[in-house]
CHARMM internal coordinates of N, CA and C (Angstrom, degrees):
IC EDIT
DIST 1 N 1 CA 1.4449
DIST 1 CA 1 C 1.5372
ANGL 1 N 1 CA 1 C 111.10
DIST 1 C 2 N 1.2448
ANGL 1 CA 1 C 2 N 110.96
DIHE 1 N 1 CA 1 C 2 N -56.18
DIST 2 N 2 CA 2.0772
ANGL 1 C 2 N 2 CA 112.38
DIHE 1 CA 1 C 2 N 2 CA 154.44
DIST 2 CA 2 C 1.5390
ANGL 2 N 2 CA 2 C 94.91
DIHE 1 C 2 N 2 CA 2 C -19.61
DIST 2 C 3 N 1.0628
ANGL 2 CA 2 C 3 N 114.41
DIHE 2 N 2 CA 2 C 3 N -95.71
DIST 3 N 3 CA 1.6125
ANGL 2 C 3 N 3 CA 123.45
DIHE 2 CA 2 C 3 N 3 CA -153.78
DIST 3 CA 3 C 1.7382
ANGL 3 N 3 CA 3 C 91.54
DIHE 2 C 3 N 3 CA 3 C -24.19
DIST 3 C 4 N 1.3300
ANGL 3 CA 3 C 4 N 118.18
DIHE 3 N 3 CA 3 C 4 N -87.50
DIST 4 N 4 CA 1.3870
ANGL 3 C 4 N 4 CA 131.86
DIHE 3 CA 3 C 4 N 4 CA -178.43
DIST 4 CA 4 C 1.3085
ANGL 4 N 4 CA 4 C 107.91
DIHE 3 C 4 N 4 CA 4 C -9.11
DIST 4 C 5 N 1.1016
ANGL 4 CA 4 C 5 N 108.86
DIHE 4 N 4 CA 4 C 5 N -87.40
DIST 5 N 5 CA 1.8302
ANGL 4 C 5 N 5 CA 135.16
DIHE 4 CA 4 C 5 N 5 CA 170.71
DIST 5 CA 5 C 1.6357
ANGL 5 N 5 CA 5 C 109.62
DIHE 4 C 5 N 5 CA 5 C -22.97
DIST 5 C 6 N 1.0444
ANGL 5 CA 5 C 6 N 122.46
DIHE 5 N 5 CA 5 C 6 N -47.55
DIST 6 N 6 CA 1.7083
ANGL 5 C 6 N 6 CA 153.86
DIHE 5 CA 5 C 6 N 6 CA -173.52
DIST 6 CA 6 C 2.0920
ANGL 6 N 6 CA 6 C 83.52
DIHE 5 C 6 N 6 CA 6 C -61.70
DIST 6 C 7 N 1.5370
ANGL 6 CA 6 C 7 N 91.70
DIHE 6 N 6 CA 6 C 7 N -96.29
DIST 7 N 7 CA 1.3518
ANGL 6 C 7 N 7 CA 106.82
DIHE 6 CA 6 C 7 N 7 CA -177.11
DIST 7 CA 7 C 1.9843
ANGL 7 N 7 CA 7 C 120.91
DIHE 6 C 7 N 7 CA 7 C -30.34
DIST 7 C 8 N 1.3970
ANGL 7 CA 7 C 8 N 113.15
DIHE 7 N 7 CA 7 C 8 N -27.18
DIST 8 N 8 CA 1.3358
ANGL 7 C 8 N 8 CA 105.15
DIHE 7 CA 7 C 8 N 8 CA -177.24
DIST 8 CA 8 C 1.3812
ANGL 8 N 8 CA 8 C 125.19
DIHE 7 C 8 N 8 CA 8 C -102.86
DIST 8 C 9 N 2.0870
ANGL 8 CA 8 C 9 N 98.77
DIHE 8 N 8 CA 8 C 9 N -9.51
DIST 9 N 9 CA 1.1192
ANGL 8 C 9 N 9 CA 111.09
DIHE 8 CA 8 C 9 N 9 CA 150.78
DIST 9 CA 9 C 1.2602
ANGL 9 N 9 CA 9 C 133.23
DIHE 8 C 9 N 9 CA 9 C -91.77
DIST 9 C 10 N 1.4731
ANGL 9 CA 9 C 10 N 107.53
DIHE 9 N 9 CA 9 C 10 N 1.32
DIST 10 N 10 CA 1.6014
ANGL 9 C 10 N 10 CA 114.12
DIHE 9 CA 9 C 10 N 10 CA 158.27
DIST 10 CA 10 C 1.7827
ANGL 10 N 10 CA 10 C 102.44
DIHE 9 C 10 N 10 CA 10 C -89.64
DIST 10 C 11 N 1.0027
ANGL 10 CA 10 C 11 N 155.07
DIHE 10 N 10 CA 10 C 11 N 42.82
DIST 11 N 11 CA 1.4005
ANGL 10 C 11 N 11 CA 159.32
DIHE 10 CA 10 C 11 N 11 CA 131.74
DIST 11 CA 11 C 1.5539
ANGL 11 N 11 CA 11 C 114.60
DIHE 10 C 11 N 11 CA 11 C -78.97
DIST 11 C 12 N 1.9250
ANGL 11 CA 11 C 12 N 98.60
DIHE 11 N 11 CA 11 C 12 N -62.92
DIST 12 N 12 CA 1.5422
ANGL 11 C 12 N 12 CA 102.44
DIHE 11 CA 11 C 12 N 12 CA -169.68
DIST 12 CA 12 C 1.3390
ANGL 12 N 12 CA 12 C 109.74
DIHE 11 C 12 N 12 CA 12 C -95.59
DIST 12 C 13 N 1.6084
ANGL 12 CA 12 C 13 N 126.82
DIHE 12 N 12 CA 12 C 13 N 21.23
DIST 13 N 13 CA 1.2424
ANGL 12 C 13 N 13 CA 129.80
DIHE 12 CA 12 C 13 N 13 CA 152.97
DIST 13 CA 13 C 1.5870
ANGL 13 N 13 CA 13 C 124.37
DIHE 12 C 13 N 13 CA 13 C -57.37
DIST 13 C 14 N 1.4635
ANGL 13 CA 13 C 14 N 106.39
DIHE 13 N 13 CA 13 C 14 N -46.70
DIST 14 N 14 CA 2.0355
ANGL 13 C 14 N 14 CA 114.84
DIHE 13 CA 13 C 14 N 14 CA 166.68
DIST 14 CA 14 C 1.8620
ANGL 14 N 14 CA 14 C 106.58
DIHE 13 C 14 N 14 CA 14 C -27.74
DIST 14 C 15 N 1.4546
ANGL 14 CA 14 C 15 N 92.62
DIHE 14 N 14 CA 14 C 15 N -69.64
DIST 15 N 15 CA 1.3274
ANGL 14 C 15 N 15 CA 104.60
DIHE 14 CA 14 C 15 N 15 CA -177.01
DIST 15 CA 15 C 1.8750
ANGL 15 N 15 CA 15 C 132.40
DIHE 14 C 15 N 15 CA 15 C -52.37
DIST 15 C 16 N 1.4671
ANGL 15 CA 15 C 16 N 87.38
DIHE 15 N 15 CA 15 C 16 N -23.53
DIST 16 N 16 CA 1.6318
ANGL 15 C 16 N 16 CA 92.42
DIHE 15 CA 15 C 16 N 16 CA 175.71
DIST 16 CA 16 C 1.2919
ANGL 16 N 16 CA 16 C 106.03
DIHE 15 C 16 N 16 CA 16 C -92.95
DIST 16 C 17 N 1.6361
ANGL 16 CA 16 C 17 N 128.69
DIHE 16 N 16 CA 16 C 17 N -45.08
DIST 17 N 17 CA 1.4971
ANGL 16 C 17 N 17 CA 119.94
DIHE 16 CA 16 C 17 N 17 CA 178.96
DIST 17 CA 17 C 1.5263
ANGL 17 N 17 CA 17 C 114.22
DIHE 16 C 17 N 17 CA 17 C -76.35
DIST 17 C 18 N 0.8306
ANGL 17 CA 17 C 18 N 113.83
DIHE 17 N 17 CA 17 C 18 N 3.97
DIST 18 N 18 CA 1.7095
ANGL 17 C 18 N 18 CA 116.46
DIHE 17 CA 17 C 18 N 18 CA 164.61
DIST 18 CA 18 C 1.3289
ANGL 18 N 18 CA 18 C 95.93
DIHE 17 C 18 N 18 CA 18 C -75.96
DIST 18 C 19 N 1.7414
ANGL 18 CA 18 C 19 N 145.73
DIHE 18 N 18 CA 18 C 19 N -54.62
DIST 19 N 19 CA 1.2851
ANGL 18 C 19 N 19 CA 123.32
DIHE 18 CA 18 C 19 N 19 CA 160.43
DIST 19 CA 19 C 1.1346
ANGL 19 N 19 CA 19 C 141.20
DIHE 18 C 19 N 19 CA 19 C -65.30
DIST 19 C 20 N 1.6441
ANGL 19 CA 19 C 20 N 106.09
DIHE 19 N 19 CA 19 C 20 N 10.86
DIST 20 N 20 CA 1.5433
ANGL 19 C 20 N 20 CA 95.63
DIHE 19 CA 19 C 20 N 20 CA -164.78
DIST 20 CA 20 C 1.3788
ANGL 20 N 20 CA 20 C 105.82
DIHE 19 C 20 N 20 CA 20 C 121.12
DIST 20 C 21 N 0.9817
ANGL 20 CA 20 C 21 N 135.99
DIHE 20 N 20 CA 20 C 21 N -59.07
DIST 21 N 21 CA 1.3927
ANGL 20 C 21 N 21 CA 147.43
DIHE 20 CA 20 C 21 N 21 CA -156.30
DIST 21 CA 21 C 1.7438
ANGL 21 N 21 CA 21 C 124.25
DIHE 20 C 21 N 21 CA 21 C -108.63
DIST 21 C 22 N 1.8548
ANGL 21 CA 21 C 22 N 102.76
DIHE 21 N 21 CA 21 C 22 N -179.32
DIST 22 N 22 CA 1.4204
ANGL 21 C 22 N 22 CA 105.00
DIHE 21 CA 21 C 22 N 22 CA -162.37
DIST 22 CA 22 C 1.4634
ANGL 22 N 22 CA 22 C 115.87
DIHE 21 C 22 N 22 CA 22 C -155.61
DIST 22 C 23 N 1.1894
ANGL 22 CA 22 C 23 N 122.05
DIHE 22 N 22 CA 22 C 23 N 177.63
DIST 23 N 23 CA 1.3588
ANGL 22 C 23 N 23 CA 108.32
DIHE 22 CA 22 C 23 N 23 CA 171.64
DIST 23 CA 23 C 1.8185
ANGL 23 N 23 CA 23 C 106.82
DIHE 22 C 23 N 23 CA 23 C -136.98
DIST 23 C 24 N 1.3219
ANGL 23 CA 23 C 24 N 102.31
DIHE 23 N 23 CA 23 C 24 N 156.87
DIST 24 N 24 CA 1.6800
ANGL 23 C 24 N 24 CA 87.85
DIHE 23 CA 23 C 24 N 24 CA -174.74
DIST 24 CA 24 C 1.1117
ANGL 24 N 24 CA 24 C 96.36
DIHE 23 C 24 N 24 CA 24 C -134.03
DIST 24 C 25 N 1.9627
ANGL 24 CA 24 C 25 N 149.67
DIHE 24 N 24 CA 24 C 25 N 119.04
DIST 25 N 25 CA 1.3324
ANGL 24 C 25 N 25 CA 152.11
DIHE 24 CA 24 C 25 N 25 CA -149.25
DIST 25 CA 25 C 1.7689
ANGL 25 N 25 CA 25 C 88.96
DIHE 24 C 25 N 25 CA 25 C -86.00
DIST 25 C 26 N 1.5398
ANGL 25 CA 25 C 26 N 134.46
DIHE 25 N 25 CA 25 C 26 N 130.42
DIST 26 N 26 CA 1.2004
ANGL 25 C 26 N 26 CA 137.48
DIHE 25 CA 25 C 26 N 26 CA 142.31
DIST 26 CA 26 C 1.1597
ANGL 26 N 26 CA 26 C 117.16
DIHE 25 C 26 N 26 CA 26 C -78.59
DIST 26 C 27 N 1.0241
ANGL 26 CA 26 C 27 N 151.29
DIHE 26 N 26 CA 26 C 27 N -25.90
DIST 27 N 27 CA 1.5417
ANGL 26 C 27 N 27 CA 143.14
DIHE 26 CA 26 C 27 N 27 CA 173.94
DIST 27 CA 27 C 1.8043
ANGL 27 N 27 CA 27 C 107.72
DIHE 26 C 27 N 27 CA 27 C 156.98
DIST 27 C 28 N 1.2551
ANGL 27 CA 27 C 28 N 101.84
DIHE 27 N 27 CA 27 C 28 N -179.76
DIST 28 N 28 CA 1.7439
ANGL 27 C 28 N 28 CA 106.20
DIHE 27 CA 27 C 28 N 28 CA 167.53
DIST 28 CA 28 C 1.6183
ANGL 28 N 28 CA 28 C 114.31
DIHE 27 C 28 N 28 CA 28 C -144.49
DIST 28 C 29 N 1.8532
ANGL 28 CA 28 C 29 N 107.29
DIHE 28 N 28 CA 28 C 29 N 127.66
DIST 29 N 29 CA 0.9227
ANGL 28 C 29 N 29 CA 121.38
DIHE 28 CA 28 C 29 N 29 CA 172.57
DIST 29 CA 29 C 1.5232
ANGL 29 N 29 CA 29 C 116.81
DIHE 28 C 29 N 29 CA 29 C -35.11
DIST 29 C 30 N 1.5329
ANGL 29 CA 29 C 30 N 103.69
DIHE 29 N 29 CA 29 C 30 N 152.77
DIST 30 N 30 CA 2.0606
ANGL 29 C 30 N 30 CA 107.40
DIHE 29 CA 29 C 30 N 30 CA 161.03
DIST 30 CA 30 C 1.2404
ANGL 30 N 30 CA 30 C 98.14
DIHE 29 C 30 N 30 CA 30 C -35.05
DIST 30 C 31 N 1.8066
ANGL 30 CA 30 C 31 N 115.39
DIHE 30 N 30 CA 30 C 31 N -54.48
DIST 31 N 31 CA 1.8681
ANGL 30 C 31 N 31 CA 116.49
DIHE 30 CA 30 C 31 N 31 CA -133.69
DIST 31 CA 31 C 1.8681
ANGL 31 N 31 CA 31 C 89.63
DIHE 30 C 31 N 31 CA 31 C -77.80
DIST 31 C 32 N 1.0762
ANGL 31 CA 31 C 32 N 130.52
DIHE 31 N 31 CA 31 C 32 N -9.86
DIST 32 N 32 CA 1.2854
ANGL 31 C 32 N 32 CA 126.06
DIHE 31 CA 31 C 32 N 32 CA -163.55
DIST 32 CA 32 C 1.7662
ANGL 32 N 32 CA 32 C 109.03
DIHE 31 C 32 N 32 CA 32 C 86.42
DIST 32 C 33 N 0.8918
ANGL 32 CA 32 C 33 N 119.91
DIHE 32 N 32 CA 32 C 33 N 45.89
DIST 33 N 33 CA 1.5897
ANGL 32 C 33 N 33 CA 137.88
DIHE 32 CA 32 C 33 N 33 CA 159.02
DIST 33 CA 33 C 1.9132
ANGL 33 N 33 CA 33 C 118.01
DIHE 32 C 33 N 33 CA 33 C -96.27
DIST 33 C 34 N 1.7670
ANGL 33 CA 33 C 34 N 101.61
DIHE 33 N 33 CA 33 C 34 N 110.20
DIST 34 N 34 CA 1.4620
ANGL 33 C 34 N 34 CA 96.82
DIHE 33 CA 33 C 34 N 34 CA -176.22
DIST 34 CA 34 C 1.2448
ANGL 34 N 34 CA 34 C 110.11
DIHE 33 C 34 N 34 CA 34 C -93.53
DIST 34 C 35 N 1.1412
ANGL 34 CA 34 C 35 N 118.71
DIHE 34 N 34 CA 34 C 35 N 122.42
DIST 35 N 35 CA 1.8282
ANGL 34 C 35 N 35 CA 124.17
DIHE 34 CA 34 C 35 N 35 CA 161.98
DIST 35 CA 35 C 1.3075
ANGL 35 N 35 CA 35 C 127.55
DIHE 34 C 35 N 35 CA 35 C -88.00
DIST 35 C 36 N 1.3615
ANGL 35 CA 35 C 36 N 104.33
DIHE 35 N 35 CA 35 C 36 N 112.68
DIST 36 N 36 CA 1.7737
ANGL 35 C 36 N 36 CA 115.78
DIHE 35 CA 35 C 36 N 36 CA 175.69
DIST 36 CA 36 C 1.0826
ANGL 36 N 36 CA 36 C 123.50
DIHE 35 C 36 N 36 CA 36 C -112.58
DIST 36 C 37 N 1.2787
ANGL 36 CA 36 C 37 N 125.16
DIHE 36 N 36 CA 36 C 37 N 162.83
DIST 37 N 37 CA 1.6242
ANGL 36 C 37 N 37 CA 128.03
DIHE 36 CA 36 C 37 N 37 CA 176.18
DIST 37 CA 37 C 1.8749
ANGL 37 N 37 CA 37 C 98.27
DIHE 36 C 37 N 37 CA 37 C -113.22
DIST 37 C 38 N 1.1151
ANGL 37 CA 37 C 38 N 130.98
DIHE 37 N 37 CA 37 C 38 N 102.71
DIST 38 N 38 CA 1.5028
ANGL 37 C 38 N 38 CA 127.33
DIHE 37 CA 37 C 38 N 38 CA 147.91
DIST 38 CA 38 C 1.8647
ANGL 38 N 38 CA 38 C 110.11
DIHE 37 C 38 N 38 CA 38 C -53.25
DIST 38 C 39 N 1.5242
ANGL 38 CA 38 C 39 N 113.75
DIHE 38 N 38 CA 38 C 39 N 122.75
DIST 39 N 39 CA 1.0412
ANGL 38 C 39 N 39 CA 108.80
DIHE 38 CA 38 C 39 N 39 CA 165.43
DIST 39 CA 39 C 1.8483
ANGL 39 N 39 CA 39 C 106.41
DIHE 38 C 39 N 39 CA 39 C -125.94
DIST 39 C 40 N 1.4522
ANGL 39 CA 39 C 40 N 98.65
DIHE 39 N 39 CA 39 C 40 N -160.94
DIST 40 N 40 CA 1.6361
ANGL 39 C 40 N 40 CA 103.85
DIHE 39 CA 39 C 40 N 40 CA 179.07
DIST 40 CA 40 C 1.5866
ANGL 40 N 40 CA 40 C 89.03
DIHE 39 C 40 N 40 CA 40 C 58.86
DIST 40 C 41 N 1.3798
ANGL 40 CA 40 C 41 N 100.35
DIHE 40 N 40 CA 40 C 41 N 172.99
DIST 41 N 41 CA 1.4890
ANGL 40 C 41 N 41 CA 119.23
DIHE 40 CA 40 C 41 N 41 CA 157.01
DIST 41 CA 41 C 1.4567
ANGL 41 N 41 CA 41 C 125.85
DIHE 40 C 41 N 41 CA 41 C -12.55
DIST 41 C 42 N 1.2867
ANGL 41 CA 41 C 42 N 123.79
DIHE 41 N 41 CA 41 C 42 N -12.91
DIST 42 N 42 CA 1.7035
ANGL 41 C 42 N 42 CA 126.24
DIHE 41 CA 41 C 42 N 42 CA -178.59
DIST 42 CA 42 C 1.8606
ANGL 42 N 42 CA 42 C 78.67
DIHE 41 C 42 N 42 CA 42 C -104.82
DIST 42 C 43 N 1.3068
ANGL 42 CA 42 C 43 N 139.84
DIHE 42 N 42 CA 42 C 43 N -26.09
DIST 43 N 43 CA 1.3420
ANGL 42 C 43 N 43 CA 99.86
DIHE 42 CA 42 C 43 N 43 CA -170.74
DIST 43 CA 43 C 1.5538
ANGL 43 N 43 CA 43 C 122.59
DIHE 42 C 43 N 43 CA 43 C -78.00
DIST 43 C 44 N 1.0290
ANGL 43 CA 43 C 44 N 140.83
DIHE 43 N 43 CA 43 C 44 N 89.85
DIST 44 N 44 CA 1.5783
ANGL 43 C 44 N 44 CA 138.40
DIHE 43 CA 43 C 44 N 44 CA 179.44
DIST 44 CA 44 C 1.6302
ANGL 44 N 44 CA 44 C 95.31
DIHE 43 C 44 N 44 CA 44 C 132.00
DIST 44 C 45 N 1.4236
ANGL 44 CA 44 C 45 N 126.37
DIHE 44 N 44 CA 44 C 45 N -6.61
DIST 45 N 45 CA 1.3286
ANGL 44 C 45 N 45 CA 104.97
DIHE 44 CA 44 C 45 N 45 CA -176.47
DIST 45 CA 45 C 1.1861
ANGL 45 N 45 CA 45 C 125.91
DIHE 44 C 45 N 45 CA 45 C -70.85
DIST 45 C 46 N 1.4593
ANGL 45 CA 45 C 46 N 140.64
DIHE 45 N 45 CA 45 C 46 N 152.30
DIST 46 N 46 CA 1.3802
ANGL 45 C 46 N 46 CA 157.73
DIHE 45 CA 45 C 46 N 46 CA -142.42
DIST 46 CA 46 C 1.5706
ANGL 46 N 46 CA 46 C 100.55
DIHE 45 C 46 N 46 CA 46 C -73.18
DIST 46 C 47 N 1.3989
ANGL 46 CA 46 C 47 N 122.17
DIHE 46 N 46 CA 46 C 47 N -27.44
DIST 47 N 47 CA 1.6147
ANGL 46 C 47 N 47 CA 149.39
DIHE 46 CA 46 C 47 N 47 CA -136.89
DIST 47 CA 47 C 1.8011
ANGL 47 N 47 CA 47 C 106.70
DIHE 46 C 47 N 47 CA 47 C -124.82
DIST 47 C 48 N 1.4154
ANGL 47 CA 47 C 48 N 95.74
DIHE 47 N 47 CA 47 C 48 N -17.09
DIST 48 N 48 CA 1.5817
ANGL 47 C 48 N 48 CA 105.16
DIHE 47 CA 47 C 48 N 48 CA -161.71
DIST 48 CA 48 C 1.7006
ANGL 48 N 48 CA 48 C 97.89
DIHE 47 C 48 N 48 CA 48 C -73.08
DIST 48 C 49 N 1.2751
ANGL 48 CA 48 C 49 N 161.83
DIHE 48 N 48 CA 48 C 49 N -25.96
DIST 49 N 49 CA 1.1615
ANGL 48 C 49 N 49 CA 166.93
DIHE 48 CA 48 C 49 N 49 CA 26.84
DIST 49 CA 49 C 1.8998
ANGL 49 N 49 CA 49 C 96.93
DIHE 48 C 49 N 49 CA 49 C 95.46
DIST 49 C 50 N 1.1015
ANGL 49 CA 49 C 50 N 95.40
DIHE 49 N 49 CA 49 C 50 N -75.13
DIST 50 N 50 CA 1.7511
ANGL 49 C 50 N 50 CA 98.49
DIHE 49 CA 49 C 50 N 50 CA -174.41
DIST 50 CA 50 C 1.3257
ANGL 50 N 50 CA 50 C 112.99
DIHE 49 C 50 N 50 CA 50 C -96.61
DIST 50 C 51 N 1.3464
ANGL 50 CA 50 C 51 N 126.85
DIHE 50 N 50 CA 50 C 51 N -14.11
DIST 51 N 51 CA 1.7738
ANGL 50 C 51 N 51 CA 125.35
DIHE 50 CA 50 C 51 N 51 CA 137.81
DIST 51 CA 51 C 1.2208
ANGL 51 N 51 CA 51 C 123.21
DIHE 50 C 51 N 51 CA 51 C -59.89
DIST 51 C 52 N 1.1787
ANGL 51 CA 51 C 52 N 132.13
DIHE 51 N 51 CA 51 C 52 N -29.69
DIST 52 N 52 CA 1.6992
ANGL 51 C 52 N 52 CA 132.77
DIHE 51 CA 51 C 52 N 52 CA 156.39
DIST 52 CA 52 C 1.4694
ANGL 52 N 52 CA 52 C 103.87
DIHE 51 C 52 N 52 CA 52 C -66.29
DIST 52 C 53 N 1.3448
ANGL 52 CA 52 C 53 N 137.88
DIHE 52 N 52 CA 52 C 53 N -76.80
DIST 53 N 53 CA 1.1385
ANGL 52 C 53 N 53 CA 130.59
DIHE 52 CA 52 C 53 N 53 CA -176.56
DIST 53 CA 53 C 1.2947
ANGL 53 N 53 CA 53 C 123.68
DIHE 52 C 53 N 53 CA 53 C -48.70
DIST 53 C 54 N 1.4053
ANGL 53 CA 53 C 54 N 126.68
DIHE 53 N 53 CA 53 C 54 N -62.00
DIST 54 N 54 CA 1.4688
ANGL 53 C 54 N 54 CA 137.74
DIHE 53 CA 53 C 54 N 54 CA -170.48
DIST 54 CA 54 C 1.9292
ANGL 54 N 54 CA 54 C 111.63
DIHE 53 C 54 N 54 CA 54 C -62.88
DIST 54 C 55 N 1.5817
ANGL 54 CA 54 C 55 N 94.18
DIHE 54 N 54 CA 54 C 55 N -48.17
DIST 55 N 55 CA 1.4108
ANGL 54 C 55 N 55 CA 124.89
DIHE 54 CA 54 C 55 N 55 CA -178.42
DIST 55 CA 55 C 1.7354
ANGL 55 N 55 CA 55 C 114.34
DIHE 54 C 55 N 55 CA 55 C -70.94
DIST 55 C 56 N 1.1106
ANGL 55 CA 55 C 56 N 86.30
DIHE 55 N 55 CA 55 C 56 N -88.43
DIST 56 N 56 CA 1.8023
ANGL 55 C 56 N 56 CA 95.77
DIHE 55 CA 55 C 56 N 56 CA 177.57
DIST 56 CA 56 C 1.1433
ANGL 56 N 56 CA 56 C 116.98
DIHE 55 C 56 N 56 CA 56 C -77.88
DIST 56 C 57 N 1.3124
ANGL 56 CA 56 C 57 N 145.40
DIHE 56 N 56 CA 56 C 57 N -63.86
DIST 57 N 57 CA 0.8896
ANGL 56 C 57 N 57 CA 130.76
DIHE 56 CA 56 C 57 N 57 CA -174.84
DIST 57 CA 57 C 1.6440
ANGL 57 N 57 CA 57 C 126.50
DIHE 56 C 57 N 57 CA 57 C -56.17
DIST 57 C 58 N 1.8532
ANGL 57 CA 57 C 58 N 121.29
DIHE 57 N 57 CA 57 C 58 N -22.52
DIST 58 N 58 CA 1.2464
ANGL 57 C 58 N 58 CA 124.76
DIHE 57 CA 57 C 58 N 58 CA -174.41
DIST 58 CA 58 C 1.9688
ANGL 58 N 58 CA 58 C 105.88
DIHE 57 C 58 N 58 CA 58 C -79.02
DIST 58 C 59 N 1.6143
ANGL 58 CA 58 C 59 N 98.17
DIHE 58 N 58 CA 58 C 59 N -21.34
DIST 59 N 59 CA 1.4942
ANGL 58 C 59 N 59 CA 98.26
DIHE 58 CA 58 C 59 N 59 CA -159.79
DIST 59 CA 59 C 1.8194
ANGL 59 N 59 CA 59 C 102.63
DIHE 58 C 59 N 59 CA 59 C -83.07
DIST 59 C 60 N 1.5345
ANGL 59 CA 59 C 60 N 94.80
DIHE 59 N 59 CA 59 C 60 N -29.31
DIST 60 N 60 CA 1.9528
ANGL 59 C 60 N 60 CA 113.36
DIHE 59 CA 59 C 60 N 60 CA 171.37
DIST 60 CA 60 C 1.5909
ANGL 60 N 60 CA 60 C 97.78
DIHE 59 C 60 N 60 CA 60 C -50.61
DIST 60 C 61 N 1.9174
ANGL 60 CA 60 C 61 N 121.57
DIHE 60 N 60 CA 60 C 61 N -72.41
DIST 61 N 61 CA 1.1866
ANGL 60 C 61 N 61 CA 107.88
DIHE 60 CA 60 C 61 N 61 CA -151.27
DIST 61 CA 61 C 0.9954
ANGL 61 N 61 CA 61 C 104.27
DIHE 60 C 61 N 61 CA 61 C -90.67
DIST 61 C 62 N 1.1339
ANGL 61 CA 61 C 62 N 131.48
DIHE 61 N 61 CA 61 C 62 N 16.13
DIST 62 N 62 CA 1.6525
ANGL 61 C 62 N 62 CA 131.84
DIHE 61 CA 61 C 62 N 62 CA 169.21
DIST 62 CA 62 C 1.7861
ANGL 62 N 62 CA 62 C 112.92
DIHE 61 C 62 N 62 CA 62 C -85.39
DIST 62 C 63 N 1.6895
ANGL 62 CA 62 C 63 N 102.82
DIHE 62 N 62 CA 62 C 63 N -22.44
DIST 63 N 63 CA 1.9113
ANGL 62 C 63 N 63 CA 95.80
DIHE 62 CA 62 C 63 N 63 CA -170.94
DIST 63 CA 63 C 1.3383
ANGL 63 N 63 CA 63 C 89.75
DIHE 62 C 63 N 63 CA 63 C -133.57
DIST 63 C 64 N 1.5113
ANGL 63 CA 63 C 64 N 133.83
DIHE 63 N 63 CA 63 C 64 N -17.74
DIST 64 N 64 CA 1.8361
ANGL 63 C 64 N 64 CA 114.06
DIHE 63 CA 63 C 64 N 64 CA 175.46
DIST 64 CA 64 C 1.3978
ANGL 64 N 64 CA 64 C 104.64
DIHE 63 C 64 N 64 CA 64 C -83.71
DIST 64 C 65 N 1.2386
ANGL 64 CA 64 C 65 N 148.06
DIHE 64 N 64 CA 64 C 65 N 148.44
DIST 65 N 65 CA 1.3276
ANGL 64 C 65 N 65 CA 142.10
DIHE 64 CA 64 C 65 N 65 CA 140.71
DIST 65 CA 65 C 1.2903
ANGL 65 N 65 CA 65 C 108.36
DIHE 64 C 65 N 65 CA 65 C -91.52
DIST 65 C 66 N 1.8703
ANGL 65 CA 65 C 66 N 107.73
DIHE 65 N 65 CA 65 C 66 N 134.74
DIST 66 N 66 CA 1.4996
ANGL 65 C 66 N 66 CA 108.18
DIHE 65 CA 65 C 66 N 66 CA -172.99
DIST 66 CA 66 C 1.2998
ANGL 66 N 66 CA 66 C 107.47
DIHE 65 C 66 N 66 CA 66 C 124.95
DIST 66 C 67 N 1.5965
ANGL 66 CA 66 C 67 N 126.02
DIHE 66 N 66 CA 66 C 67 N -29.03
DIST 67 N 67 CA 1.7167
ANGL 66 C 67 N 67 CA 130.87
DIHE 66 CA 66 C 67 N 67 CA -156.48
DIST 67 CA 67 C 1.8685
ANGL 67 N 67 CA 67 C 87.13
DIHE 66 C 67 N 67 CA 67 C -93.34
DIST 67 C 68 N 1.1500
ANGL 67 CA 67 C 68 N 93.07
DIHE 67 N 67 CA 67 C 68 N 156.08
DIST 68 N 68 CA 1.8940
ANGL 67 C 68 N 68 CA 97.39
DIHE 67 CA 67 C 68 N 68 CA 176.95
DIST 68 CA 68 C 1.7919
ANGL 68 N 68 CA 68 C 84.22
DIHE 67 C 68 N 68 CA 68 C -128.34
DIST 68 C 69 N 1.3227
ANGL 68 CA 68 C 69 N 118.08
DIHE 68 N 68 CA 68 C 69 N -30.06
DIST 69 N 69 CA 1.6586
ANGL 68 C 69 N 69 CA 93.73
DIHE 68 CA 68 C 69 N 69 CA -163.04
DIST 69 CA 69 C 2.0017
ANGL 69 N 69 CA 69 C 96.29
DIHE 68 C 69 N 69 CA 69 C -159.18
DIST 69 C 70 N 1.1589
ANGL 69 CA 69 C 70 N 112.42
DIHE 69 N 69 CA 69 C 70 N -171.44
DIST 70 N 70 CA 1.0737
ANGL 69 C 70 N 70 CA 111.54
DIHE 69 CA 69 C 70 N 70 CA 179.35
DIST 70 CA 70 C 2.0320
ANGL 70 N 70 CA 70 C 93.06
DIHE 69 C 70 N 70 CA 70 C -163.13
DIST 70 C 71 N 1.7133
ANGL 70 CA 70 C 71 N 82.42
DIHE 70 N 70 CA 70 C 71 N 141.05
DIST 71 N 71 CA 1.8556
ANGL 70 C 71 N 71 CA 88.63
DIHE 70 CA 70 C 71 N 71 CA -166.17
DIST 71 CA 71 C 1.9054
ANGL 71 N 71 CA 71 C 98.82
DIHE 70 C 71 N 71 CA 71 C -145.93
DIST 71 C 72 N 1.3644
ANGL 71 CA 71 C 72 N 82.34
DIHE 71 N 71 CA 71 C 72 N 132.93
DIST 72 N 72 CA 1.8887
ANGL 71 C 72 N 72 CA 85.47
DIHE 71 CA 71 C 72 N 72 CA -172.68
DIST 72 CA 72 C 1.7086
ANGL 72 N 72 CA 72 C 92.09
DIHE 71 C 72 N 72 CA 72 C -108.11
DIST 72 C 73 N 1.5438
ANGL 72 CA 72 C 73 N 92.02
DIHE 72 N 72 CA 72 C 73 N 145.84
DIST 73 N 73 CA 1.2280
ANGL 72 C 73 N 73 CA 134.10
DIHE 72 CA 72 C 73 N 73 CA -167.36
DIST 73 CA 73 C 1.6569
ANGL 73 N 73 CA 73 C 115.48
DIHE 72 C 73 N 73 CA 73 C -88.08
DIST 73 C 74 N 1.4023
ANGL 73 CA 73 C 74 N 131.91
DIHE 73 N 73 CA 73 C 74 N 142.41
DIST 74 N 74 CA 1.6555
ANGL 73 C 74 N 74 CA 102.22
DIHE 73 CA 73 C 74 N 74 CA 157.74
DIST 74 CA 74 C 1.1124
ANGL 74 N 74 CA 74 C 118.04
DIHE 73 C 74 N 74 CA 74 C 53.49
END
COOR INIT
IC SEED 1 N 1 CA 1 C
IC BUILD
């Protein structure tokens, strides 16, 4: 499931270092909960909120089966 997870955040990675920024996968819960760290420019940004949701989190439950949510860390 890593591998997977890996691969769909290597897609919507373009889009974050074009501002500056990145995402780094911490692991995934039993329940299917993904934990990330936004760094660079996505960490503290005003925007980082609806780039996890809209961004990461839509591109996760759209190609992993198994994820219920996705939650940034730090």
């Amino acid at each position: 499931m890593k591998e997977q997870l890996e691969k769909v955040l290597d897609e919507v990675r373009p889009m974050l270092r074009k501002d500056g920024g990145d995402v780094e996968l911490i692991g995934v819960s039993d329940d299917g909960v993904v934990l990330v760290k936004l760094t660079g420019a996505c960490s503290g940004c005003p925007s980082a909120s609806t780039t996890l949701r809209l961004g990461i989190e839509k591109a996760i439950l759209e190609k992993v089966p198994g994820i219920k949510s996705v939650q940034a860390i730090g």
